[in-house]
C-alpha positions, 0 to 999 in steps of 0.5 A: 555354640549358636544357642550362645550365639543366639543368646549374645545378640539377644543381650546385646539387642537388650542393651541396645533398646534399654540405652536407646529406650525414651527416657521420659517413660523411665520409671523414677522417684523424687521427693523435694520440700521447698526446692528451686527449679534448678535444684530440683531439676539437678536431683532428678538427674542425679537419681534417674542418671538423665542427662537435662539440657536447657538455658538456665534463664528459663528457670526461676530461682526465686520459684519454690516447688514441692513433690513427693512421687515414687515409682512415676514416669518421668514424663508425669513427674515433669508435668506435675513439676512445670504445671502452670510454668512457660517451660515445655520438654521434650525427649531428644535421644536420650537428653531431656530438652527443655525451652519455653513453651513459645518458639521465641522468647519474651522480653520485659523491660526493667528501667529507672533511676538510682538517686542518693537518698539523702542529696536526691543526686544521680548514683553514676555507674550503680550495677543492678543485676540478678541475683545469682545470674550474670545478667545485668547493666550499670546506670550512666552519668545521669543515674538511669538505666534500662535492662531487658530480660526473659520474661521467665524471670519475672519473679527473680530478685534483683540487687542494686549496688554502688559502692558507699551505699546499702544494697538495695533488693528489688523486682523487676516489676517496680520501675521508678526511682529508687533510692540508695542508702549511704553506708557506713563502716563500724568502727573497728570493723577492718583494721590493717596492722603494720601493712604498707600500701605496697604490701597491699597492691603485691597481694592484688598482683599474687591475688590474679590468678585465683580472683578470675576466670581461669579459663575461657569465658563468653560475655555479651556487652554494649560498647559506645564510642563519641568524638567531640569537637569542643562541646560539639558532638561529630561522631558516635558509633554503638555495638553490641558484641560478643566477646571470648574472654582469655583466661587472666593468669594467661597474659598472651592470649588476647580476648576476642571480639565480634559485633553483633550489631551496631549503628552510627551517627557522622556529623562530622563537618568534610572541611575540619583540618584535622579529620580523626577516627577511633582505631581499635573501638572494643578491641582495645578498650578491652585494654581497661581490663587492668586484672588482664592487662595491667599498667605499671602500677600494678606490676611488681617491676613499677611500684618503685615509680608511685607513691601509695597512701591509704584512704578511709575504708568504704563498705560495699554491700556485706564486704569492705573495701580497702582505699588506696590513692596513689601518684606517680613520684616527684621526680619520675621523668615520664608520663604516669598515673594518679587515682584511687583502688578500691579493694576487697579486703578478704580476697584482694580482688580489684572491684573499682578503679579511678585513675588517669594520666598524672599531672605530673607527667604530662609535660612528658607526653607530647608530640607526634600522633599516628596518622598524621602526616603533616608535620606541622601539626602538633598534638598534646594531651589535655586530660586522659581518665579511666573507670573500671569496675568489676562484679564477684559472681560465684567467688569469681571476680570478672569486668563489669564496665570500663569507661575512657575520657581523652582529650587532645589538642591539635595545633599547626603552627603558634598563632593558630586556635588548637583543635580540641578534640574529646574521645569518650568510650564506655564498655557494659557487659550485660552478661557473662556465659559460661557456654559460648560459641568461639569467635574465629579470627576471620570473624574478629574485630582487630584493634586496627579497625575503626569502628565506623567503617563497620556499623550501618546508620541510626535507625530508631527502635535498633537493638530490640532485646538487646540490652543497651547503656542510655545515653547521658542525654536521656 
């Protein structure tokens, strides 16, 4: 009996030093032809079952390695296998983590401007992206841009795409303008056969729930806020933010934000009659996201209130698109939409949308404004337009930008000159991650906040390696 005793604790101390035994002395062999890191990093923890932790930006998809070992430690063939790279290992427990050989990692910038190469004009909103990675920005009105990225990534392609236009494939090295080709379908190449509109846009409402995400998703992004008076500038409030994105086919849960930093410039006069503030900032510009939170023109139960037409048919890099305008009708009396949808046409996933409030309602939506007090103070809408675009990563479609412009007019009394003020807002997401720390609702911004009772003043030189939109005025 003690002998077996003696032999069972012997076993189970075996056990114990084999399961607790440094992995990277773990004897193992790999062989891999033209492989990228990641790959090759996968097919050794499937062969030796070793578990790998590590930021996938740290490793190049674009850097191919060969090895050929057999019955080497680990901690050899990881040698061979970073030899010459930025990336260090080390064995916590029984994980191998891997981080860049500096404690802090290295930024590099990637700026330009993106023209039509034939008008020599600005591309507005043109994305630019890593290939396979969800880490990118959107050009502004004026066709630049700037996006900061590891420097471990040097050597990773990028994209630039705008819809109507050739992708174009470029390194991050190459600052300066770049030049988009205009793009054509053949003829013939989409055709849709006895398919109304509507048709289409109930395929885009059954297509939701398999075109995005289905659970939780972490985004980093950039979000600017600027309120003019006339042509005069008086507020401008700019973040970056943290954001959990709700599952799509979930309606009732909202999407989550919290500011990461932010800044403010206030040149707004003390003596203006009518002294407003943006309420909500990122919270409620979320609202854009139309796959999540759709307006009635993408609700089965609304469709009976719009005319749809098709436009002609626009390529976007190896997919097409399917146009389609749509008004609100002549004798709908109430305020709706107008503008265009721009569509996949093997996935019916949203990729763009221009739309605004219909000229045809607006003398349905005046009156009242919240927080005015004074009831002699009268507000109308001059004009309210959105964009929104969405970018496919992994079969997954997900919110790329979103951009309002609203103008309002105040007014107190007949005889007096109106107010007139203009909202703009824009949201870029700058990258999308799929592990995230969970945004508590302590530390979320709510839709009743306004962002300008939260940022501190402009600072030069503010938001380091965070990636940020240019301002159209640059």
């Amino acid at each position: 009996m003690i002998m077996k005793l003696i032999y069972s604790l012997i076993i189970g101390l075996q056990l114990v030093l084999s399961v607790n035994a440094d992995p990277l002395s773990k004897r193992i062999s790999v062989a891999v032809e033209n492989k990228t890191l990641q790959e090759t990093i996968e097919l050794i923890a499937a062969e030796g079952k070793i578990s790998f932790s590590y930021n996938s930006n740290i490793l190049s998809n674009e850097q191919k390695v060969s090895l050929n070992e057999t019955n080497k430690m680990l901690s050899e063939i990881l040698s061979k296998l970073f030899s010459g790279s930025n990336i260090t290992f080390k064995a916590v427990g029984e994980t191998i983590v891997l981080t860049p050989k500096s404690n802090e990692i290295k930024y590099e910038k990637f700026e330009g401007k993106i023209i039509d190469a034939e008008t020599g004009e600005a591309v507005p909103y043109a994305g630019i992206s890593f290939k396979g990675k969800g880490i990118g920005t959107v050009t502004n009105e004026s066709g630049l841009f700037i996006l900061k990225f590891p420097n471990t990534m040097l050597e990773d392609e990028m994209t630039l795409s705008s819809v109507g236009y050739k992708q174009l494939t470029v390194k991050p090295t190459q600052n300066g303008v770049f030049k988009l080709q205009r793009d054509t379908l053949e003829l013939g190449t989409v055709m849709v056969y006895n398919v109304t509109p509507e048709n289409i846009i109930l395929r885009v409402i059954r297509a939701i729930p398999f075109n995005y995400d289905k659970k939780e998703v972490g985004y980093t992004a950039f979000y600017r806020e600027i309120l003019k008076l006339k042509d005069t500038e008086i507020e401008q409030n700019e973040a970056v933010i943290d954001i959990v994105k709700a599952p799509y086919h979930q309606r009732s849960l909202s999407d989550r934000v919290k500011l990461v930093k932010g800044r403010q410039t206030d040149t707004s006069p003390d003596s203006l009659a009518v002294q407003l503030k943006i309420l909500g900032g990122p919270a409620q510009y979320l609202k854009l996201d139309i796959a999540k939170y759709p307006p009635d023109f993408l609700q089965k139960a609304g469709l009976k209130n719009y005319k749809f037409e098709f436009g002609e048919q626009l390529p976007y890099g190896n997919r097409e698109l399917l146009v389609i305008k749509f008004d609100q009708k002549d004798k709908v009396k109430a305020s709706l939409f107008s503008g265009v949808l721009y569509i996949d046409s093997k996935s019916y996933a949203i990729v763009k949308a221009d739309f605004g409030l219909s000229e045809k309602g607006l003398q349905y939506l005046h009156g009242g404004y919240a927080g005015i007090t004074d009831k002699n103070i009268e507000m109308e809408y001059g004009f309210a337009i959105y964009r929104v675009q969405y970018k496919q990563f992994n079969d997954i479609w997900y919110l790329l930008s979103a951009k309002s412009s609203v103008e309002r007019q105040f007014s107190k009394g007949k005889n007096t000159e109106p107010f007139i003020y203009t909202s703009t807002a824009e949201l870029i997401v700058t990258e999308r991650k799929l592990k995230f720390d969970k945004i508590k609702s302590r530390d979320a911004f709510k839709s009743t906040y306004a962002l300008c009772d939260e940022l501190s003043k402009r600072t030069d030189d503010y938001w380091e390696n965070h990636n940020y939109l240019k301002s159209d005025e640059d």
